[in-house]
N, C-alpha and C positions, 0 to 999 in steps of 0.2 A: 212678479215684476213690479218694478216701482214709477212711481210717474218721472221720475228724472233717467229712466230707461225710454220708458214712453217718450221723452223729447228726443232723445236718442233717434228713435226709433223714424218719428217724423221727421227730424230735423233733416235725416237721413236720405227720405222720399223724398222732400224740399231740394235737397242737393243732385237728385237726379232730373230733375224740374229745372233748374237753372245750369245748371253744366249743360245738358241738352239745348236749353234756351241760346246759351250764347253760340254755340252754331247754327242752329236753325231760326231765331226771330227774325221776323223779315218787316214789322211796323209795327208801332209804337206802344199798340195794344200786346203784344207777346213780349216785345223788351220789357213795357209793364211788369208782367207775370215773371219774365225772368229777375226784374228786381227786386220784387217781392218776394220772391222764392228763395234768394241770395239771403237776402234781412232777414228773414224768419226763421230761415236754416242757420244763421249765423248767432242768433238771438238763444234759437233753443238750446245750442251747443255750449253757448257760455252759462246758459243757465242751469243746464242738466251738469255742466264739472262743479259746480259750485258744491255737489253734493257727491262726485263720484271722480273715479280718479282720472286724470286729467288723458295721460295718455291712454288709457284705456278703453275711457269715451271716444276719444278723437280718432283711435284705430275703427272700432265699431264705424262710427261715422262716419270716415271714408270706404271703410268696407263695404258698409251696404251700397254711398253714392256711388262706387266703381263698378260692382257688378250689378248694379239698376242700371248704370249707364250703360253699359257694354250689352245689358239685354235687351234695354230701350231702343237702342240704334240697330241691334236686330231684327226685333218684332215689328218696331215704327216705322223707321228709315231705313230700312233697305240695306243692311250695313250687310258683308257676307258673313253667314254662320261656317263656323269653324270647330271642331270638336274640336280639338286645342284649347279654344276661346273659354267653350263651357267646363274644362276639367279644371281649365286655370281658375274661372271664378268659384268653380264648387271646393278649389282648395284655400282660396282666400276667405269663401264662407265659414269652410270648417274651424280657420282661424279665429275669426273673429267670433263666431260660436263659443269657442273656445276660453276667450279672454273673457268675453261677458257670466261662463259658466263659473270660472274660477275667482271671479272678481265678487270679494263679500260686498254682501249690502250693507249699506249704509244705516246707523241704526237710527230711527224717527229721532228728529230731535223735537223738545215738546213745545208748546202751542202750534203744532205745524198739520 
């Protein structure tokens, strides 16, 4: 895996950080965190397509923020578990699996 996966990857975490944030922030120090999280996820994601295919990333992307979200508000908040819930994200994981598996790497461009 390549470091423009890696941003992927956190930009990813970052997005269930700040999707969470803006329902739960209740003072200024967590809105903080929420916009921080927002910038950084928004930063890696344009920096990681610079090198990888646009929609491909961006599916990954919200793939991983939807079912982080959905299990965040489980495990965290209180949110009710649902076997429904968990078969639907394990099939939006296998997709997004999927696309990153098929999707060639990019090949080093040089001085980099």
């Amino acid at each position: 895996m390549n470091r423009n996966w890696n941003y992927i990857w956190i930009a990813g975490l970052l997005e269930i950080g700040w999707v969470s944030g803006l329902k739960h922030a209740h003072n200024a120090w967590t809105w903080g965190l929420t916009v921080i999280s927002l910038v950084l996820s928004t930063y890696l994601l344009i920096r990681s397509t610079k090198n990888l295919p646009v929609g491909t990333a961006y599916a990954v992307f919200t793939g991983i923020g939807t079912a982080g979200t959905v299990a965040a508000e489980m495990l965290l908040f209180g949110e009710p578990f649902r076997i429904v819930k968990l078969l639907l994200i394990l099939l939006l994981l296998v997709g997004v699996i999927g696309l990153k598996i098929v999707t060639a790497e990019p090949e080093a461009k040089e001085g980099h």
